[in-house]
C-alpha positions, 0 to 999 in steps of 0.5 A: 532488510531483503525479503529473506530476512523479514520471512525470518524475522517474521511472527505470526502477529505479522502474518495476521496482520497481513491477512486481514489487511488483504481481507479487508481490501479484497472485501471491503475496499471492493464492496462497491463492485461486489455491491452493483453485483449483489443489487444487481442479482437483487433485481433479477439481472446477471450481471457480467464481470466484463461491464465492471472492467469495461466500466474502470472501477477495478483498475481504479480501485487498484491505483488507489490501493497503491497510493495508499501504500505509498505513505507507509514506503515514505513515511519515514523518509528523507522527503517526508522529514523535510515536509515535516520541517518546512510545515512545523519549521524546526528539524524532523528527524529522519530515521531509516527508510522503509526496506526497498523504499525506492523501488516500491516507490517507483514501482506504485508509481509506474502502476499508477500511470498505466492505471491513468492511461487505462482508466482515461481510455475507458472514459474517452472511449465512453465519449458517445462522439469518439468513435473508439471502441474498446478491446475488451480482452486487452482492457480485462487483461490489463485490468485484472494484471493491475488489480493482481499486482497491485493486491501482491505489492500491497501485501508486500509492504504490509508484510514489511511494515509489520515486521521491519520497524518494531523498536523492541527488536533488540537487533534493532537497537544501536550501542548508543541507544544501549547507552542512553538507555543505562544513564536514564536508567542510573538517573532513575535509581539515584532519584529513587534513593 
């Protein structure tokens, strides 16, 4: 299902749905940052943006924001059906995969990596006998560019999740379902006679 057709799809369920998943990590997923600037502020310091960039925590909440994403790409994938078979040892049922699951998949993963070369480079460069020094304008791009795509691709796959696997959806449903569905409904008519 492209983006196009989930838009159409969509319902102002989906919409809530997605808003208060972006309110909740823009809030609460980012308190400990908006906390160290509260007590801070708190304790007469003005406190400055760079030194939460300097320091990682926002490009590490922003890898950790796209891992959790990448459970609701897979689960459920071809992958995730064969884990399920080797750790409960009979066969998992494997349905259609998340819209654009390898793409979002490849994606989180690429972020994720830059998220560990950013982050691995502040803790290196805070080594107190490394003698580097950080770029603080490179590093607050990068920061801020990851923390940005990484809050887009989240709104991404919640806004998909949302709409995309309601089993309700009588678009969604197959003929044989239909079927399946008509013989367990005459075998409940003829139980009730």
């Amino acid at each position: 299902m492209t983006l196009n057709k989930t838009i159409a799809r969509a319902q102002r369920d989906d919409y809530i749905e997605t808003i208060y998943w972006f309110l909740l990590n823009a809030f609460g997923g980012l308190m400990p940052v908006w906390g160290s600037f509260f007590l801070l502020k708190l304790f007469s310091i003005n406190p400055n943006f760079s030194e939460v960039i300097t320091n990682g925590e926002l490009v590490l909440f922003s890898g950790s924001l796209l891992s959790s994403g990448l459970y609701v790409i897979n689960k459920k994938s071809k992958l995730l059906a064969r884990f399920k078979s080797l750790v409960l040892s009979k066969d998992a049922a494997w349905e259609q995969s998340f819209p654009g699951s390898r793409f979002f998949t490849v994606f989180s993963f690429i972020i994720m990596g830059i998220t560990i070369l950013v982050f691995s480079g502040v803790v290196i460069a805070r080594v107190p006998d490394s003698h580097l020094y950080l770029d603080i304008g490179l590093l607050s791009f990068s920061t801020i560019s990851i923390f940005i795509i990484s809050m887009i691709t989240g709104l991404l796959i919640t806004f998909y999740e949302s709409t995309w696997g309601d089993p309700f959806d009588s678009n969604e449903i197959s003929e044989n379902q239909i079927k399946k569905l008509g013989v367990q409904v005459k075998k409940i008519r003829k139980g009730q006679r």
